[in-house]
SEKOLZA-81792 format. One record per atom (N, C-alpha, C): residue in three letters; z, x, y. Coordinates in steps of 0.02 Angstrom, whole numbers, plus 50000, padded with zeros to 5 digits. Example, Ala and Ser with C-alpha at 12.3 -4.5 7.8 and 13.67 -1.06 7.14 Angstrom:
SEKOLZA-81792
Ala503905066049716
Ala503905061549775
Ala503905066049835
Ser503545064249888
Ser503575068449947
Ser503945064550002
end
This chain:
SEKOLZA-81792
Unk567055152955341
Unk567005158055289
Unk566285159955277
Unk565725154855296
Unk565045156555270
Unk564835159655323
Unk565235158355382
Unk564955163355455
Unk564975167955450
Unk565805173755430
Unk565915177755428
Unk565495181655363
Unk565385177055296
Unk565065181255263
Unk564305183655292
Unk563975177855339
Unk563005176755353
Unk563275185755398
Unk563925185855430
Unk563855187855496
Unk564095196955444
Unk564295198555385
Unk564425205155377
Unk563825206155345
Unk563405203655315
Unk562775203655265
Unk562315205555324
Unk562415202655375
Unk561775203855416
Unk561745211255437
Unk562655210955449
Unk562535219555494
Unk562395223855431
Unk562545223855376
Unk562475226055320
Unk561785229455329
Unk561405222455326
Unk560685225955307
Unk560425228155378
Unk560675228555440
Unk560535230755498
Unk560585238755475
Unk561315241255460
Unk561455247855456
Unk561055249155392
Unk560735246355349
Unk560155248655304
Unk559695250455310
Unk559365245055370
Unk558705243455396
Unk558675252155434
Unk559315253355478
Unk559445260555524
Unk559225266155481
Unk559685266655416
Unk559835273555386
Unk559225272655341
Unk558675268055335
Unk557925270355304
Unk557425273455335
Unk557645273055415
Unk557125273855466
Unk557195282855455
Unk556665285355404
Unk556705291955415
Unk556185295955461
Unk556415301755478
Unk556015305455533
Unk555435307755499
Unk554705305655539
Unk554155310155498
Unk553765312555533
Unk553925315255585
Unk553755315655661
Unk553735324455672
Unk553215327655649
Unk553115334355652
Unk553585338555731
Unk553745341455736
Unk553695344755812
Unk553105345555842
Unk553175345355912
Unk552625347855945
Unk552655354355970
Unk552125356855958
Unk552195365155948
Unk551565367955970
Unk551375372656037
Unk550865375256051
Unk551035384756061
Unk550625385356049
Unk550645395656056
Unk550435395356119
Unk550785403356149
Unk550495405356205
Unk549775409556202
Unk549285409556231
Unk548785411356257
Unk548595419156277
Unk549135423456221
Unk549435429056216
Unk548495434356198
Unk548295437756242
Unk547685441656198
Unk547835450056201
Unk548415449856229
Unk548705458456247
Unk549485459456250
Unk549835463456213
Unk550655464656219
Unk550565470856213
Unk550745474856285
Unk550865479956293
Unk551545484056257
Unk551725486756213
Unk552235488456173
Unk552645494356233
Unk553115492656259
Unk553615499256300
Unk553665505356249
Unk554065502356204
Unk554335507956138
Unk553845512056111
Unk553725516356173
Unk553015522956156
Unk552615519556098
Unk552485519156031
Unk552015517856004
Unk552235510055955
Unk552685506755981
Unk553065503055931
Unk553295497155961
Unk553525491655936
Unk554015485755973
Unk554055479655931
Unk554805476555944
Unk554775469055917
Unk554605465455945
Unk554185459355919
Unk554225453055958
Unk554325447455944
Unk554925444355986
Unk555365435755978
Unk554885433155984
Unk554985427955928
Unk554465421255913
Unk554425417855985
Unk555065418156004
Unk554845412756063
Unk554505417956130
Unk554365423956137
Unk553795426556169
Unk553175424056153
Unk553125419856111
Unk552315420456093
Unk552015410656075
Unk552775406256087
Unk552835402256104
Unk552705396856171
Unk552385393156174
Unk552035388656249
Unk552335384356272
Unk552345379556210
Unk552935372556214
Unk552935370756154
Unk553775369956131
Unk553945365956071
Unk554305358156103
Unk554105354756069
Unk554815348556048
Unk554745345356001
Unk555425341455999
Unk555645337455940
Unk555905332055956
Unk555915328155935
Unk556225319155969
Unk556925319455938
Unk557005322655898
Unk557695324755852
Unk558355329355905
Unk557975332855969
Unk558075337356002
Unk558245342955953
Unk558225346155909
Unk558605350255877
Unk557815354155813
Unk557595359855831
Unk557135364855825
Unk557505370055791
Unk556905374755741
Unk557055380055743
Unk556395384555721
Unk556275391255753
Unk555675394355775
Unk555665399155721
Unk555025402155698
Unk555005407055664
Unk554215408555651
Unk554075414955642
Unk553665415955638
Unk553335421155573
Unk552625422755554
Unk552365430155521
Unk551845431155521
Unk551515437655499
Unk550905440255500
Unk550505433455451
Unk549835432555458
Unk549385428455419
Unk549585433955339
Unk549315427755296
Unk549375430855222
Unk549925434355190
Unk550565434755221
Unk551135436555192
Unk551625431655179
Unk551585425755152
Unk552055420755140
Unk551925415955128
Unk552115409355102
Unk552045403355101
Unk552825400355118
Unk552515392855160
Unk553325390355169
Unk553455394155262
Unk553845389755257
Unk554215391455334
Unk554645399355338
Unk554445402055384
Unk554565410455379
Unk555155412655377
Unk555485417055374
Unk556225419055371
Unk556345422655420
Unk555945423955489
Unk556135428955523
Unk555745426855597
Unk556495428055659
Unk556275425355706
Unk556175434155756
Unk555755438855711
Unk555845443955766
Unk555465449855711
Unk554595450355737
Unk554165456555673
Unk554025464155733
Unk554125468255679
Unk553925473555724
Unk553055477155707
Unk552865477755791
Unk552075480255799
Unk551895484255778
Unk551385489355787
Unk551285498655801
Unk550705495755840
Unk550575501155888
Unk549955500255928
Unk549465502755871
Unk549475505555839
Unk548955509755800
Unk548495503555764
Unk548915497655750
Unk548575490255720
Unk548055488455779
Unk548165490455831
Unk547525487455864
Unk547875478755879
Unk547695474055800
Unk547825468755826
Unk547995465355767
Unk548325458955769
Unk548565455255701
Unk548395450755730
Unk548395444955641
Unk548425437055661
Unk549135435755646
Unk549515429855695
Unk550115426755690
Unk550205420655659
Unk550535419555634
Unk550665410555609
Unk551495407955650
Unk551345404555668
Unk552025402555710
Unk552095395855678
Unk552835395155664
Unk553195388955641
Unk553545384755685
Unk553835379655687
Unk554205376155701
Unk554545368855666
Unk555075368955633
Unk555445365355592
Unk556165361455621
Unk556075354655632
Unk556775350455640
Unk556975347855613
Unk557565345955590
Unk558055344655565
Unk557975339655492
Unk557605336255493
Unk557515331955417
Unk556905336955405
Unk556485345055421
Unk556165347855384
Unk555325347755400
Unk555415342655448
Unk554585341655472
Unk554405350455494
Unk553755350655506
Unk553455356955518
Unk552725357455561
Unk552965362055604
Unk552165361755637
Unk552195369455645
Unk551365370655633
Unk551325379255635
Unk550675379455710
Unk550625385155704
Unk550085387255753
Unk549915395855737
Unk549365395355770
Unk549045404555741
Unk548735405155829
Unk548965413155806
Unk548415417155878
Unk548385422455841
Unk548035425855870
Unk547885434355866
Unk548015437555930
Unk548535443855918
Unk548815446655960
Unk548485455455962
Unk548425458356015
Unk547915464656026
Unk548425467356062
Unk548755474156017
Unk549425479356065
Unk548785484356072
Unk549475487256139
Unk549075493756167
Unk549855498756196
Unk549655505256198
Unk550205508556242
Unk549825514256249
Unk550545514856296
Unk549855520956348
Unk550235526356319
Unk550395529156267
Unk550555533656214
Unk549955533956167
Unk549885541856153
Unk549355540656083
Unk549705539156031
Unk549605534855991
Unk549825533455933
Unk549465533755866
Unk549655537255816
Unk549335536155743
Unk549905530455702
Unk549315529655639
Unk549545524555591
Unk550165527055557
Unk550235534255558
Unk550905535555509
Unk550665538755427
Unk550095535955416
Unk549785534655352
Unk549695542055328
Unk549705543055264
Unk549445549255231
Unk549245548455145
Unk548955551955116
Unk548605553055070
Unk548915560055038
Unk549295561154971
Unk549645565654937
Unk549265566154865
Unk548905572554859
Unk548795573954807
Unk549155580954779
Unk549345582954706
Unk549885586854689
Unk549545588754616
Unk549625594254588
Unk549795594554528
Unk550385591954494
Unk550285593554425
Unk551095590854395
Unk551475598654420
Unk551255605554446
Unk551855608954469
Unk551555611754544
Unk551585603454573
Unk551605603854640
Unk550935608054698
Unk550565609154672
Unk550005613454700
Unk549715607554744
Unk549525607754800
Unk549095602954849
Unk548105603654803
Unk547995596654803
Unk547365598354766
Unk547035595454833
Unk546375598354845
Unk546045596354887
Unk545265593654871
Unk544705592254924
Unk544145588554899
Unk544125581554851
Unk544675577454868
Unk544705572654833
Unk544415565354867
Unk543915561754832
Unk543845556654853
Unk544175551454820
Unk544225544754872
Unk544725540354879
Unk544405533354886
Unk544385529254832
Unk544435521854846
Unk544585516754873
Unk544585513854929
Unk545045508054946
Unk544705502254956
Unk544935499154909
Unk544875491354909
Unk545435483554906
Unk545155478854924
Unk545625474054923
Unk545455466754957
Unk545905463354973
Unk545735457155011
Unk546335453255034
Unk546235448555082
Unk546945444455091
Unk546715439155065
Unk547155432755092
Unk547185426855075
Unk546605421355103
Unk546345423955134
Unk545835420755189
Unk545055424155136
Unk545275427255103
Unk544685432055053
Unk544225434755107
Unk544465438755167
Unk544295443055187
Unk544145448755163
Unk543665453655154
Unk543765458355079
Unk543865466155142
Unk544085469355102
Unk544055477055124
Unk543905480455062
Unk543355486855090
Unk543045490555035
Unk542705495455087
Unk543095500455064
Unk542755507955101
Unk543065513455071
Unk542725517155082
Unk542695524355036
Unk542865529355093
Unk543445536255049
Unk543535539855105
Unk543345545655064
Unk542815549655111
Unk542555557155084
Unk543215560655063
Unk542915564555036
Unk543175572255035
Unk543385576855081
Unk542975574155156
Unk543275575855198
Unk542755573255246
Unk543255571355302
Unk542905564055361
Unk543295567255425
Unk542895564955492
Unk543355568755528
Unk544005565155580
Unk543865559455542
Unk544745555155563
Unk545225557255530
Unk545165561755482
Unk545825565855434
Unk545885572555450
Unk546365573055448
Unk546805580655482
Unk547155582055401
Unk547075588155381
Unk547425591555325
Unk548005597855352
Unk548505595055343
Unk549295600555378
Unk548915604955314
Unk549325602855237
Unk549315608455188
Unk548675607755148
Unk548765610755118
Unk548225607455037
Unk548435599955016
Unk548075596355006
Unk548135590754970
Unk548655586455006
Unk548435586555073
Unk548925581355121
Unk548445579055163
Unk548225574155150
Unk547835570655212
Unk548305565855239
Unk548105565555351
Unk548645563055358
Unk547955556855410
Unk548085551055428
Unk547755545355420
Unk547915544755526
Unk547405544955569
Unk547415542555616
Unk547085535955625
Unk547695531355612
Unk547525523755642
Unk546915522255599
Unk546655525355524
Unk545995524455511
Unk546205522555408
Unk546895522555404
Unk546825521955309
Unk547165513855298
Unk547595513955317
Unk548025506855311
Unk547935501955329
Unk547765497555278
Unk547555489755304
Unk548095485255339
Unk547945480755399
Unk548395479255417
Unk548635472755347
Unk549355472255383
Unk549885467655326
Unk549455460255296
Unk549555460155231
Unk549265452655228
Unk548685455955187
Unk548615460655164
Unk547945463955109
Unk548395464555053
Unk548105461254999
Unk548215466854918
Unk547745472154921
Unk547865478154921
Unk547395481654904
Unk547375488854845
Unk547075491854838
Unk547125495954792
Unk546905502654812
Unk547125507654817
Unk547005516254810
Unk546805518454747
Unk546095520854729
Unk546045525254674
Unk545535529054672
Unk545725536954686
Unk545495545454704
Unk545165546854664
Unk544745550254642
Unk544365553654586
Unk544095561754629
Unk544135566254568
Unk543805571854605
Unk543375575654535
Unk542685573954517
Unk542105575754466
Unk541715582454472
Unk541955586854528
Unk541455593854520
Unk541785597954495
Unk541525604154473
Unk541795610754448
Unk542255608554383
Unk541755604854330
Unk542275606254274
Unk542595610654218
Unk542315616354236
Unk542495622554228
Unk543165625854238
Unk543215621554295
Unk543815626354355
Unk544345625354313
Unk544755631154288
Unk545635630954249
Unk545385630754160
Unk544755631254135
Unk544525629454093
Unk544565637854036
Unk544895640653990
Unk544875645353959
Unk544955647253871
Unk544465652353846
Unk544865649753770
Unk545675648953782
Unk546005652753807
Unk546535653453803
Unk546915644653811
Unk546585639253829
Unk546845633353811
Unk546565628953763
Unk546185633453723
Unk545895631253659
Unk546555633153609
Unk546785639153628
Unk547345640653577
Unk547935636853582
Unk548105634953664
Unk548685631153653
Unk548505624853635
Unk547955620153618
Unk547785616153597
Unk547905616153517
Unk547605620453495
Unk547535621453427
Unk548525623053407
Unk548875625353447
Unk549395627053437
Unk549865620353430
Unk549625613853470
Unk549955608853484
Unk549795604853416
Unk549095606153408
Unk548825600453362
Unk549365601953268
Unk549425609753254
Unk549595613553206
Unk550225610653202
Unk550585609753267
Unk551285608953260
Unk551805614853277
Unk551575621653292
Unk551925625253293
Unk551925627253375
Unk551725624953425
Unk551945623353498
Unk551875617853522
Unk551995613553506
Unk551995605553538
Unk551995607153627
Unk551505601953642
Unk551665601453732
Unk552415598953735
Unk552535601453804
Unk553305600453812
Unk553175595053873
Unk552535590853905
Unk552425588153950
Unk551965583253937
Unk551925575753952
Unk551435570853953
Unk550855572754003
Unk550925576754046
Unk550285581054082
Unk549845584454038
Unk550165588153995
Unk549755590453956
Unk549325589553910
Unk549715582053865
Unk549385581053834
Unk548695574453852
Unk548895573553910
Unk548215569353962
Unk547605575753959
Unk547995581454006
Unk547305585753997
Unk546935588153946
Unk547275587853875
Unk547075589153835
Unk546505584153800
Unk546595579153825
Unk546195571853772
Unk545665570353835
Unk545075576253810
Unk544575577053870
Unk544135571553863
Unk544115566953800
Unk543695562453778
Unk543865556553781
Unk544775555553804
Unk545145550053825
Unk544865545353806
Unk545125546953726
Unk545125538453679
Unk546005540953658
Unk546445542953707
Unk547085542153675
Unk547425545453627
Unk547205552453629
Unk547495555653568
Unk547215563353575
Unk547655569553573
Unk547255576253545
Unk547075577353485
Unk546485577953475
Unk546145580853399
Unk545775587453400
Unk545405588753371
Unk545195595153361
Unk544355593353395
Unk544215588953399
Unk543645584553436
Unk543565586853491
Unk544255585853532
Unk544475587653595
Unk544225595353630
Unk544435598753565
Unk544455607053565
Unk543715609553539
Unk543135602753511
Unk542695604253511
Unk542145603453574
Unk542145597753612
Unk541945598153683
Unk542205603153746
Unk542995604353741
Unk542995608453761
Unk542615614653762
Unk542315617253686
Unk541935624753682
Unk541445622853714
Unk541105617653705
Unk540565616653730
Unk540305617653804
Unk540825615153849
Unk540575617553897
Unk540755624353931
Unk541025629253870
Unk541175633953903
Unk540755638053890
Unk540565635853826
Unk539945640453808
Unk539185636353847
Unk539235632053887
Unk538685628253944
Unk538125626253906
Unk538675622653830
Unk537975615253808
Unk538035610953820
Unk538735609753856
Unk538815601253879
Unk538965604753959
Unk538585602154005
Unk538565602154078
Unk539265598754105
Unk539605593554082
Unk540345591354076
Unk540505589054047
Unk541125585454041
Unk541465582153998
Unk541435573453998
Unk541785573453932
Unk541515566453947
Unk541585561453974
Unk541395555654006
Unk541545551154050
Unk541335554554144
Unk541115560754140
Unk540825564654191
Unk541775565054222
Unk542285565254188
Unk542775566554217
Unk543105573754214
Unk543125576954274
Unk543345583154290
Unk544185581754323
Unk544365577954326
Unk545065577154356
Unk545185570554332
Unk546025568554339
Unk546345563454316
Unk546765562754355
Unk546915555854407
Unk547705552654457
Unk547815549254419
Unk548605552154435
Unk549145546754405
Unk549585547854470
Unk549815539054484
Unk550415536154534
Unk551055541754512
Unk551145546454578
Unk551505550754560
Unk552485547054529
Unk552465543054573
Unk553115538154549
Unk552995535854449
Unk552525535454443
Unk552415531554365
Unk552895535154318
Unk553255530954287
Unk553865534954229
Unk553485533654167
Unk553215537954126
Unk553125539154061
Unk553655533754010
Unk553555529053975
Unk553965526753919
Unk554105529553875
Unk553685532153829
Unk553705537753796
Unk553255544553818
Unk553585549553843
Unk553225553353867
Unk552885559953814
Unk553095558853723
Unk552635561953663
Unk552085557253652
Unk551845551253693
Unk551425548353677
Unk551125545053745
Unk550875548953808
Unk550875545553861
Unk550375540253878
Unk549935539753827
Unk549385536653814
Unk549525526453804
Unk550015526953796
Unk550215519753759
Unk550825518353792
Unk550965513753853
Unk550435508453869
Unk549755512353909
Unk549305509453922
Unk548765514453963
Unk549095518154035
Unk548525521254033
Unk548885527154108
Unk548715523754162
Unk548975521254215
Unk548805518854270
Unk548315524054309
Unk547855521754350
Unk547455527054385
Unk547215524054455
Unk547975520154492
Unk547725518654549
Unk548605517554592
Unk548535517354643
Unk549255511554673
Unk548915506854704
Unk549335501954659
Unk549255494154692
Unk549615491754755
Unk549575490454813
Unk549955488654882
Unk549795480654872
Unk550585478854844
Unk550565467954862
Unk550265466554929
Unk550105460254938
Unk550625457255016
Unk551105458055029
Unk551055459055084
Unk551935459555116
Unk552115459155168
Unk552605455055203
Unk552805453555283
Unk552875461955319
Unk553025466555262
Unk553135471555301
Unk552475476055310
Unk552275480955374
Unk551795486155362
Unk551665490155300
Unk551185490555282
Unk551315495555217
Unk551135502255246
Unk551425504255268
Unk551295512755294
Unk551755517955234
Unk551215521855234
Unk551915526555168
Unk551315530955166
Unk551585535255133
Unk551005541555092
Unk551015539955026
Unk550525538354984
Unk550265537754941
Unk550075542454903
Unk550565545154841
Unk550515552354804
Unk550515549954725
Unk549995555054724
Unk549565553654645
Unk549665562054623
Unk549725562154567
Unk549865567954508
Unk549175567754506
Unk548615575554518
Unk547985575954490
Unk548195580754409
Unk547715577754349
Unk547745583854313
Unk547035584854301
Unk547065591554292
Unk546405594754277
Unk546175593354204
Unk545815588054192
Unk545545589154123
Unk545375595954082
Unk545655594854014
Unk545585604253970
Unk545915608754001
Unk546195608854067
Unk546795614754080
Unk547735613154072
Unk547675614853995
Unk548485613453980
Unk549015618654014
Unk548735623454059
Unk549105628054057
Unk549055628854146
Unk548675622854182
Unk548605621954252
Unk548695628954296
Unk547915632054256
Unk547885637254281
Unk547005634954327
Unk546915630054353
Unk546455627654375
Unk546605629554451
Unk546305630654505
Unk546235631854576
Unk546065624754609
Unk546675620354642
Unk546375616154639
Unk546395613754720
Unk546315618454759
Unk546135620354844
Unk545195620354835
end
């Protein structure tokens, strides 16, 4: 009886001694030696993690691959398949590899597309009135950084000759506006000459008409252009700088601001008070696994022209 008990106790703690032995044993995981991927798909293409893969293993036998751009994620990736543009020139990769109790091994390269297609970025630049007019001569901010605090900071004229303009107030971006994936960055336009331009008594009256009460603006555009001194409010203040520079004692207005962007997407909360919460005057672009390619459209208003009778070509 003391045999059989020495003899189940033992295997006991045998199958204990087994099921503690946990795996901590990373994969082995090397990248391929990748410095060029020619993209077929005229200016475009996916590429499987395991293209860009050398040698994995696992003592577990049992892997699973994934990969993403640097600076778009933390944690093991969700996606075994990102798409290129030649127009990137080149990205950094992070490659994963994860087995079965969760171990992890990564690896990085930088990959350089090319195709024998010309290709642009896609990218464009939308400036508009609030009734749609293309405004042109606008300069443009861009700044930002990734995760590595790589910084980006460059300025785009008024007009540069990597930008092509189809209409008024459409700049369209060859391979030269969009940061590749893995930047926060920020867009924000300003355009300070001719503050004159759209400027008339005749929007002294509808000012004075708004303030009286007996024509209220029927638009949060308006009453932005109207609060030339943008502390948040039309007063008669407003309608006094205005004379001023029409009668040319004040050279401009104040804050040297001749124009105002707003993120054409931005919804007004209360739009009789558009002032509160503040006006945004940029688009913010997160991180993100995906390209950020888009056109980027901002509402210009003409400071003191309530009646966007301003020329803004």
């Amino acid at each position: 009886m003391n045999k059989n008990y020495l003899l189940v106790f033992s295997l006991l703690f045998f199958y204990q001694s087994v099921a503690a032995q946990v795996d901590t044993l990373s994969p082995v995981l090397g990248c391929k030696n990748i410095h060029q991927v020619h993209l077929s798909n005229f200016c475009h293409g996916y590429l499987k993690v395991q293209d860009v893969v050398d040698t994995v293993y696992d003592d577990s036998q049992y892997y699973e691959l994934s990969f993403r751009l640097e600076c778009t994620g933390e944690g093991f990736p969700s996606t075994d398949s990102l798409l290129f543009l030649a127009s990137d020139f080149s990205s950094n990769v992070e490659i994963w590899a994860r087995d079965s109790t969760g171990n992890t091994s990564t690896c990085k390269m930088t990959m350089y597309f090319y195709a024998h297609a010309y290709c642009d970025g896609g990218a464009s630049l939308l400036f508009t009135t609030p009734d749609w007019k293309g405004i042109d001569s606008v300069s443009t901010h861009v700044y930002g950084s990734n995760c590595l605090l790589d910084s980006l900071d460059y300025h785009i004229p008024t007009t540069a000759p990597w930008w092509h303009s189809w209409t008024p107030g459409n700049w369209i971006s060859y391979a030269g506006f969009v940061p590749a994936a893995g930047y926060n960055y920020e867009v924000v336009p300003s355009r300070n000459n001719d503050p004159l331009n759209g400027i008339t008594t005749y929007d002294l009256v509808l000012i004075s008409k708004h303030i009286l009460g007996t024509e209220p603006f029927d638009s949060p555009y308006k009453l932005i252009a109207a609060d030339v001194n943008m502390d948040g409010k039309v007063t008669t203040y407003d309608m006094v700088l205005i004379r001023k520079l029409i009668l040319g004692i004040s050279p401009q207005l104040p804050h040297g601001k001749s124009w105002r962007f707003i993120p054409q997407g931005y919804v007004f909360p209360n739009p009789q008070n558009p002032f509160n919460p503040p006006i945004p005057d940029r688009i913010i672009v997160p991180r993100t696994n995906e390209f950020p390619y888009g056109s980027p459209h901002f509402i210009g208003i003409k400071m003191g022209d309530v009646n966007y009778s301003a020329d803004p070509d």
